[in-house]
N, C-alpha and C positions, 0 to 999 in steps of 0.2 A: 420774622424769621421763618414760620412755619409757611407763609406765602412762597416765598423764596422756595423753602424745601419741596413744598410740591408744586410750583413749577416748574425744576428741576427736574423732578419725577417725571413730571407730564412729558417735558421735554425728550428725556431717557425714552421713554415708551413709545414715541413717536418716533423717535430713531430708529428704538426696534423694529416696531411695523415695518418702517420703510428700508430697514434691512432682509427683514424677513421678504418681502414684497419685491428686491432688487433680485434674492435670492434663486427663489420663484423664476423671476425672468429670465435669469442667465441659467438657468435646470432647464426651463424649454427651449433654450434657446440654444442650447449642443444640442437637446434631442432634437431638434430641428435638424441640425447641422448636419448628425448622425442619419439623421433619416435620408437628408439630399444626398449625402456621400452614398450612404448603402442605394440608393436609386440610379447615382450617377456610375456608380459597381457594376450595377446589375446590366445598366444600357450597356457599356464596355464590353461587358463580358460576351453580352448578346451579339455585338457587332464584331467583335473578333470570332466568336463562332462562324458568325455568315459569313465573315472573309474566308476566314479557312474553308470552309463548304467550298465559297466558291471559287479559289484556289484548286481545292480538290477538282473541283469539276473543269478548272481549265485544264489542269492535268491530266486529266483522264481525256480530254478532248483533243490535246496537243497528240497526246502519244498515239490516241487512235488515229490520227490523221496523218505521225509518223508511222507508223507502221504501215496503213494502204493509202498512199497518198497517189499512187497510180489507178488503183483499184476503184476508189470512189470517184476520181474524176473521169475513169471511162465508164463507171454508173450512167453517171451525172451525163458524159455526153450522151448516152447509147438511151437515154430515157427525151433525151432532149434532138426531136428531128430536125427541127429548123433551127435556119438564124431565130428566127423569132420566139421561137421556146428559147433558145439561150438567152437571148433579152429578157424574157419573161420570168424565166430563173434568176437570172443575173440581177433583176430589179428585186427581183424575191429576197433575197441574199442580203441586198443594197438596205433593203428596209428593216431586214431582222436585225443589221448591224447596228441601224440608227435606232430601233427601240430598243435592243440591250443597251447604248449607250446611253440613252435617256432615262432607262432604270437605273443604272450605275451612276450618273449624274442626280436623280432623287434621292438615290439612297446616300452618298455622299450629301447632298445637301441635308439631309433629316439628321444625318449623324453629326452636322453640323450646328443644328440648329437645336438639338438637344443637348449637347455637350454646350454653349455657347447658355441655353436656361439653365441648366445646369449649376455650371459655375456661376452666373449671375448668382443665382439663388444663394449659392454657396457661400459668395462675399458678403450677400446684403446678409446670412445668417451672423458670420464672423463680426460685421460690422455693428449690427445692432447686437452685440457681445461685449462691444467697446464702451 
């Protein structure tokens, strides 16, 4: 009988541990969870900053460009003598377009690729919770 009773006991205590020890896992495992969210917060917040920035800045572009949209284009000619300065401009222009477009395509893809580890992270956090 007294076998019985303490392995019984032994039994109970080994439970504990491995409750104590399950315990343990799922406490790091929100703060895990807690960490990626506040991480995946912080990227958000940052990238809606830069949108708005850069919002702001197409606004501020648009309207300077409504307001002297005569003005700057007879700059623009009156600085430019030939066909071939205007080509030369006009290629200028052509390529300033294609690298803002390729920044605005990196930065979409990084926002992409962050938010996309992100939630990964987030699920495998959630799942190893299960």
């Amino acid at each position: 009988m007294s076998q019985d009773l303490t392995q019984w006991i032994a039994e109970v205590r080994t439970l504990q541990q491995q409750l104590v020890a399950t315990q343990k896992e799922r406490d790091q495992a929100f703060n895990s969870a807690a960490n990626w969210r506040r991480l995946y917060e912080i990227e958000a917040r940052q990238r809606r900053e830069e949108s708005a920035e850069f919002q702001a800045q197409i606004e501020a572009l648009q309207h300077s460009l409504a307001a002297t949209p005569g003005a700057v284009l007879e700059k623009d000619l009156a600085a430019v003598s030939s066909l071939q300065g205007l080509q030369q401009r006009l290629d200028g222009l052509v390529q300033q377009c294609q690298e803002l477009t390729q920044r605005l395509q990196a930065e979409q893809a990084a926002h992409a690729q962050t938010r996309q580890t992100l939630t990964a992270a987030l699920g495998d956090t959630f799942d190893a919770l299960r």
